[in-house]
N, C-alpha and C positions, 0 to 999 in steps of 0.2 A: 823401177819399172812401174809407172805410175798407170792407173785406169787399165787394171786389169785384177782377173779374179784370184784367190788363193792355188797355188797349186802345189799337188807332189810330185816330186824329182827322185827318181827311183835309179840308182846307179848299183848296177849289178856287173858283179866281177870276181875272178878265182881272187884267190886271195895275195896278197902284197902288190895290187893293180894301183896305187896310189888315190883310192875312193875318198879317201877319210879327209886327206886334203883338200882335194876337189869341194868333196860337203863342208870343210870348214870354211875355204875360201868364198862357197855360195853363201853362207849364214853370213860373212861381213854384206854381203852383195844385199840380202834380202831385209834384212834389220835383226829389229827384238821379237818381231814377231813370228820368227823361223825355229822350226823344231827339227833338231838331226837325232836321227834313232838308226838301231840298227839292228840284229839276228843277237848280238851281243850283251846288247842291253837286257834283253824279255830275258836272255837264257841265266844270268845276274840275277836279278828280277825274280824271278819264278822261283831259282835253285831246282831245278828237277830232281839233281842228286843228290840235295842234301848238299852239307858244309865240305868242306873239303876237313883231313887231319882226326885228330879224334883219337878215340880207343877202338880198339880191332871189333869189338860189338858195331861199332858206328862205322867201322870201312866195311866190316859185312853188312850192314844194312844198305849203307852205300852203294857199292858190288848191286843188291838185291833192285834196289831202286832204278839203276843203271840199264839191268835186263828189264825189268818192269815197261822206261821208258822205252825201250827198241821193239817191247812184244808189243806194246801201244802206239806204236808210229808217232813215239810223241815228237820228233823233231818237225814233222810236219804239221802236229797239232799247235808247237807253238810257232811256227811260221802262220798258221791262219789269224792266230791268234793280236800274232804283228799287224798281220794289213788290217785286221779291223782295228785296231788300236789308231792306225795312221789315217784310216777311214773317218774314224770319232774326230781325231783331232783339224783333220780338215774340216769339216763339218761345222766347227767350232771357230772359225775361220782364220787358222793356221796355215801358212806354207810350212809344208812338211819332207825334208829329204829321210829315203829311208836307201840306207846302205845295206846293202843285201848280195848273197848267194845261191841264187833263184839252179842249181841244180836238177833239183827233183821237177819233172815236167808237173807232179801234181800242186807242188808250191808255186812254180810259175802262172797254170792256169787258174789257183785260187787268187794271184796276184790279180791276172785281168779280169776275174768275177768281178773283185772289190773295185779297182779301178780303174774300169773299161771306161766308164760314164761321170768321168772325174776329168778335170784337166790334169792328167797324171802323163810326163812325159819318162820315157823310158829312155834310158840312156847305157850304151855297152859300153865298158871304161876297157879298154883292149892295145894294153903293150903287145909286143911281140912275148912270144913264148921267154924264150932266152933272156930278156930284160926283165920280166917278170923274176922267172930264178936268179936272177942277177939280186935285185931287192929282197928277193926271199932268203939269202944268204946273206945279206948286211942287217936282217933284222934279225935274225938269232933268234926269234922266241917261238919258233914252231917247229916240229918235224920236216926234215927236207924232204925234198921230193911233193911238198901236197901241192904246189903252184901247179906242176905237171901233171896229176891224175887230177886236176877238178879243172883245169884250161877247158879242154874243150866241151864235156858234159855241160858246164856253167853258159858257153854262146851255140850251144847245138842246135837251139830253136830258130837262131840266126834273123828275129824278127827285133828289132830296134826304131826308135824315132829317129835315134841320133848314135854314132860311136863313134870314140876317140880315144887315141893314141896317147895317153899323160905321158909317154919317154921322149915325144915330140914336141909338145905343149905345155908349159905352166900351167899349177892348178891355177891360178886365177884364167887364165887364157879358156882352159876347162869349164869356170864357173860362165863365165861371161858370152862364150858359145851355146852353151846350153839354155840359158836365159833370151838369146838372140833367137835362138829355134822356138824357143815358147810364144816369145812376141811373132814371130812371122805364120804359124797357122796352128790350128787344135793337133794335137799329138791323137795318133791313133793307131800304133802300136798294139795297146792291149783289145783294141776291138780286131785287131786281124788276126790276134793268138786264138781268140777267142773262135772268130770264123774255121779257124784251121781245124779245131776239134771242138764244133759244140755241142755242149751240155757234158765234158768231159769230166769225172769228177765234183760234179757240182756239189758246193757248198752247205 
């Protein structure tokens, strides 16, 4: 996509929505100069809790750590902590996707603080329910049932640039959509979250 500016591509979805794909399909699309991050990475990153394993001194500090982070909202703390990071690196002149699970309305609206005034397109990655659980039962490595209690909290705001269906479309079909909306007009999604409740939260 030649003659245009750095952007971030923000794909938010319950979990097993096939995001990861899609971002990696976009990173062959975009080059070497594309950065995929995700809620994942910081939470690695950071360690909130401490190491996993240990001796029972260190699962109870653990345990302590755990309530620590919940009486501190830190899940939300390090979600702000994400979009500025993805803020920096646009800045730096990166296109930057960030995979994410914008649940909390308060993480949402610190999403369009950060990048209301960015070429930041918003994108909802939205299987049907049922094909959602469909994938979250051939992945095996989470609790069943969470694709169902985070579905609808995760598109409640129901404000998007763009949303797509990945049990329809190929992640490439995905990436190469999402990219065609970029090139056709400024994304402006997070300035209408922003309208919806301003000065909500603010940063």
């Amino acid at each position: 996509m030649p003659n245009r500016s750095p952007a971030i591509i923000v794909l938010n979805e319950a979990s097993s929505s096939s995001k990861t794909l899609a971002g990696q399909a976009l990173m062959k699309l975009l080059g070497p100069n594309c950065i995929l991050i995700g809620f994942d990475d910081i939470l690695e990153r950071v360690k909130p809790f401490g190491a996993e394993g240990g001796r029972s001194w260190s699962g109870f500090q653990r345990m302590l750590r755990i309530m620590s982070f919940q009486l501190r909202d830190g899940r939300l703390q390090l979600f702000k902590k994400l979009h500025r990071e993805v803020v920096a690196s646009h800045q730096a002149g990166h296109d930057v996707i960030l995979e994410t699970v914008l649940m909390d309305r308060r993480a949402l609206h610190d999403a369009a603080l950060c990048f209301s005034s960015t070429n930041a397109i918003f994108v909802g990655m939205k299987p049907p329910l049922e094909v959602s659980e469909e994938w979250e039962t051939k992945r095996n490595d989470r609790p069943a049932g969470q694709d169902r209690k985070h579905y609808d909290l995760v598109h409640a705001h129901g404000i998007y640039d763009l949303i797509l269906d990945p049990s329809k479309i190929s992640p490439e079909e995905c990436a190469t959509t999402i990219l065609d909306r970029l090139s056709a007009a400024w994304p402006n999604a997070f300035q209408r979250i922003l309208k919806e409740a301003p000065g909500k939260n603010a940063a």
